[in-house]
C-alpha positions in Angstrom: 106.7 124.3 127.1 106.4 123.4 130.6 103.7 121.1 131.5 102.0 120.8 134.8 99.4 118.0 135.3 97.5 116.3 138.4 96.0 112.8 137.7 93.8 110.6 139.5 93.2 107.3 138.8 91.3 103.9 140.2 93.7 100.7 141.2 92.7 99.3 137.8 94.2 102.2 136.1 91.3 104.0 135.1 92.0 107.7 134.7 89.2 109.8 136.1 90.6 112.7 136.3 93.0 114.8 134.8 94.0 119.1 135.7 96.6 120.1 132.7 98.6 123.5 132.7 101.0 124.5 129.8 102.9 127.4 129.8 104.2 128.3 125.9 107.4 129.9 125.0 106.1 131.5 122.3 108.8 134.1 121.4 108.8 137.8 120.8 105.5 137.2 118.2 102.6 135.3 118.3 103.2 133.4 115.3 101.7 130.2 114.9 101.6 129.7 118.6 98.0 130.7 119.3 97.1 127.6 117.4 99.1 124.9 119.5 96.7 124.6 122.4 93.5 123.3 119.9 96.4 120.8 118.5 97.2 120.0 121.9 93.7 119.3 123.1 93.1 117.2 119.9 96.2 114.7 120.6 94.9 114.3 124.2 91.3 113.0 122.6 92.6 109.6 122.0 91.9 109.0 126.1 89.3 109.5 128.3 90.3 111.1 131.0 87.0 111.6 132.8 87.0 115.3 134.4 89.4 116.8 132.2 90.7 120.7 133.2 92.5 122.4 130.4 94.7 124.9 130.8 97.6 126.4 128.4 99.1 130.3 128.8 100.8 131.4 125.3 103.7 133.2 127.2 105.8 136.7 125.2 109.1 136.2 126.0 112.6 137.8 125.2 113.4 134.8 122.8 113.0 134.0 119.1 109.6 133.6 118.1 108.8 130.2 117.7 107.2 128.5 114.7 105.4 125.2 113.7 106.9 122.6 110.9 103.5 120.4 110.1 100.8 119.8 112.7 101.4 122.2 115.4 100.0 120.9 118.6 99.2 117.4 117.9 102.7 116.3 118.7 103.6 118.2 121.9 99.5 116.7 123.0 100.3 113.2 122.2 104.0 113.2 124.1 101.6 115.0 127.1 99.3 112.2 126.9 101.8 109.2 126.9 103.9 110.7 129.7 100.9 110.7 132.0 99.6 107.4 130.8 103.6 105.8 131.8 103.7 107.6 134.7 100.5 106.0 135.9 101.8 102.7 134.7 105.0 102.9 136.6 102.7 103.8 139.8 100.9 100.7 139.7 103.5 98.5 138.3 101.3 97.7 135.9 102.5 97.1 132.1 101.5 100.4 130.2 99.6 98.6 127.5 96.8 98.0 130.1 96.7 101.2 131.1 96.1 102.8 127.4 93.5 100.0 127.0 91.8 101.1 129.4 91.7 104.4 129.0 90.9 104.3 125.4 87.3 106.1 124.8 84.5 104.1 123.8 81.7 105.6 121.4 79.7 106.5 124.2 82.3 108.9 126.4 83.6 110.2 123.4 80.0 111.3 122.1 79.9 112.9 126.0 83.0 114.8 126.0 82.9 115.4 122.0 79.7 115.3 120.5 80.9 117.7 117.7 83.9 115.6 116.8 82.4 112.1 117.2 81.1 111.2 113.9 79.1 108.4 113.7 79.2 105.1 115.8 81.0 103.2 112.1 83.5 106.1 112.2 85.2 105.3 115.4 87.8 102.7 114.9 90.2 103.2 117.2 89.6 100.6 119.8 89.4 98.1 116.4 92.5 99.4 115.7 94.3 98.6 119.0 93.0 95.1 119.0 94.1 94.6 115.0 97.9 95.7 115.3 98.2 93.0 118.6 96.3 90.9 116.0 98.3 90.6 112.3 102.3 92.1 114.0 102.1 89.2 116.2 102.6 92.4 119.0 101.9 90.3 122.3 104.3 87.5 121.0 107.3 89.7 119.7 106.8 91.5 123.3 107.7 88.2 125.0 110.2 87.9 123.0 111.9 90.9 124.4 111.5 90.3 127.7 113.1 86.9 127.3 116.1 88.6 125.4 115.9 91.6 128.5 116.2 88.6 131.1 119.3 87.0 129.6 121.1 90.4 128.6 122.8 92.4 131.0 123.8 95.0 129.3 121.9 95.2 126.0 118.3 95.6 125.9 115.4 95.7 123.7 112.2 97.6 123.6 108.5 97.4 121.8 105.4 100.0 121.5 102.6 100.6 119.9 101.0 104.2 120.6 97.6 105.3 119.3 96.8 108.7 117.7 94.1 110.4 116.3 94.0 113.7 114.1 91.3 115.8 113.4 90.8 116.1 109.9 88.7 119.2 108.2 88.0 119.5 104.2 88.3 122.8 102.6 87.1 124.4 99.6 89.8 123.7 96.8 90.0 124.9 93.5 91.5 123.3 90.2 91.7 123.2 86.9 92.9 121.2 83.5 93.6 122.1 80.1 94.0 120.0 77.4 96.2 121.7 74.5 96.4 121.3 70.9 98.9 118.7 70.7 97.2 117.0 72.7 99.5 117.0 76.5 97.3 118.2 79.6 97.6 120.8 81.4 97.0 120.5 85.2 96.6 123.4 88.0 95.7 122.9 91.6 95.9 125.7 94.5 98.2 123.0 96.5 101.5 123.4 96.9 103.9 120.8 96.7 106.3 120.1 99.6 107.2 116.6 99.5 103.9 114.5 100.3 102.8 113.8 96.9 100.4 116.5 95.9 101.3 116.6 92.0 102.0 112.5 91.5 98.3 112.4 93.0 96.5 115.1 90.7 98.5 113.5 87.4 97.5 110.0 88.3 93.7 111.3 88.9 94.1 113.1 85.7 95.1 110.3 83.6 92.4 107.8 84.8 90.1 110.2 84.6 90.6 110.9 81.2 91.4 107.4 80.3 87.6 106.7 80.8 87.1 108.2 77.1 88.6 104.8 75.9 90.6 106.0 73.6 93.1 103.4 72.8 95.2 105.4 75.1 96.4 103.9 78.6 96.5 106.0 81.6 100.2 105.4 82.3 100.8 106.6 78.3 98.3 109.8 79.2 100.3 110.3 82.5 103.1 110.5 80.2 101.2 113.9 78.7 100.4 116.0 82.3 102.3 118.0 83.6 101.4 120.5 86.6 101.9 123.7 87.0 102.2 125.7 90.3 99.2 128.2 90.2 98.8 131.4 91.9 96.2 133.7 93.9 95.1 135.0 90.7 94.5 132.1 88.2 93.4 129.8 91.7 91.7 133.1 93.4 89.6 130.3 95.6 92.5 128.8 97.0 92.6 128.2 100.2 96.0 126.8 102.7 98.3 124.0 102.6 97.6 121.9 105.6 95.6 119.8 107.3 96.6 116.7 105.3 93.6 116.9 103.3 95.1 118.6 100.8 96.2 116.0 98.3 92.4 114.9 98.4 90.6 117.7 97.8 93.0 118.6 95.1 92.7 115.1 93.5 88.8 115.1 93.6 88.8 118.6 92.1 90.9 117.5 89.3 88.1 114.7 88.7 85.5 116.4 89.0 87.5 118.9 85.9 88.1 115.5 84.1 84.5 114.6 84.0 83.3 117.6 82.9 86.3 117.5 79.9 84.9 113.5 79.0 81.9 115.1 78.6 82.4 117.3 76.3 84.9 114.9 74.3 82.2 112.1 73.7 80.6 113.3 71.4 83.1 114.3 69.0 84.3 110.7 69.4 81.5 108.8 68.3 81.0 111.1 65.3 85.0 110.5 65.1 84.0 106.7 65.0 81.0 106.8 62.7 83.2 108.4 60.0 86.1 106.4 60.1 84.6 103.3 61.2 87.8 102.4 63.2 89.2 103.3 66.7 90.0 106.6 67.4 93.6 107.4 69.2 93.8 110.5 71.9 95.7 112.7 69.5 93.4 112.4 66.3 90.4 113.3 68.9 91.9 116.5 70.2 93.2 117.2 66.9 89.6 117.2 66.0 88.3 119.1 68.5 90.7 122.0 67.9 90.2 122.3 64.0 86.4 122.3 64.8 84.5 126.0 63.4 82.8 126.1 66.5 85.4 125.8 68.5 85.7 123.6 71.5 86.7 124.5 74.8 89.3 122.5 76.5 89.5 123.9 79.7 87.7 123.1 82.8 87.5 124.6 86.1 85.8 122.6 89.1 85.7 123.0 92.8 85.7 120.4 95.1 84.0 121.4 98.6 
């Protein structure tokens, strides 16, 4: 990218101000590319940067098209952001801290420049945020701290930041489902796919507490022992949506529980007629052996959708 930016600002620091032009090397293909400048514009959000003119050209050229490896935009924004915010520090000679203090949106100018994404006065925290890392990593103390080590060290030196983000985060639709077989192991399928973040340790551990709320003498860690997922496709998961958005994991996992409830349902009444003619505690396996020798036939399969 090449970035070209005008800022103007009061003596204080204050940014009120800002005229942003990108121009994107977006390859031979469109690709993902179309979908950087709404990343972009989200990272710069953190700030208020009073009259803000936005401006990014997605640019064909004779080169490999480009493509995006988790949050497309929001990366490229924040580095934008932060380089205008030091350069404005260095200007005034001012330590940069200030200046992102400063410039930090409040409620109120972020319900005037983004009433859709605002949310509700509770839901802004950043500010709080800002004020609470200074607060418990000792930030201000450790800085002066550096600058002491900085003053006696010629040639070594040491450094300290903290930069806020934001991220815009938007629930999807997601499908899942969970089995429960004759022997009594779970079966567990989500549309997600897994690609290091997590996705199946969450839905297995949801799964087993879930379930575990039968009480059935069984522990969740010795039902997590009994899941396993499976990667589903576009035709068992035909609702499935994308991968992304880091909401994935979430949706997925409150899909699963909203399959396990419907499951403990089902199950609790076969237990306490379990209970009433046996008169003892009844284990996991004996209850789903049960249920699958019944004449009317249970079934141990639920589908749920978490939107």
């Amino acid at each position: 990218m090449k970035v070209t930016y005008s800022v103007g600002f009061k003596s204080n620091g204050k940014i009120t101000a800002l005229d942003v032009e990108v121009l994107l090397d977006a390859g031979l293909t469109e690709d993902i590319s179309p979908l950087m400048p709404k990343g972009i514009q989200g990272a710069l959000m953190k700030y208020d940067w009073g009259a803000l003119s936005f401006n990014v050209k997605v640019c064909k050229t004779n080169t490999v098209s480009r493509t995006a490896l988790r949050a497309p935009g929001d990366v490229q924004g924040s580095y934008i952001g932060e380089a205008i915010i030091e350069k404005v520090a260095s200007y005034l000679s001012v330590d940069v801290d200030e200046i992102r203090k400063v410039n930090l949106h409040t409620y109120e100018s972020l319900r005037l420049f983004h009433s859709a994404k605002a949310g509700e006065f509770s839901e802004y925290t950043l500010p709080l945020l800002w004020d609470r890392i200074d607060e418990f990593s000792g930030f201000n103390k450790r800085r002066k701290v550096v600058e002491e080590f900085n003053a006696s060290n010629k040639w070594r030196k040491r450094g300290i930041s903290r930069v806020p983000a934001v991220y815009a985060v938007n629930m999807r639709s997601t499908p899942g489902r969970v089995s429960v077989l004759g022997d009594g192991s779970i079966v567990v399928e989500v549309q997600g796919i897994e690609i290091g973040q997590g996705l199946w340790t969450k839905v297995k551990q949801m799964a087993a507490y879930s379930l575990g709320l039968i009480q059935c003498g069984t522990t969740s860690d010795e039902l997590l022992k009994k899941i396993r997922v499976i990667q589903s496709d576009t035709l068992s998961m035909v609702q499935g949506s994308m991968t992304a958005g880091s909401t994935t994991s979430e949706a997925s996992s409150e899909a699963v529980r909203i399959c396990c409830d419907g499951l403990v349902e089902r199950l609790l009444p076969v237990k306490t007629a379990l209970v009433e003619q046996t008169g003892g505690p009844v284990t996991w396996d004996s209850l789903i052996s049960q249920v699958h020798t019944l004449e009317t036939f249970m079934l141990l399969m639920f589908s749920g959708n978490f939107e």
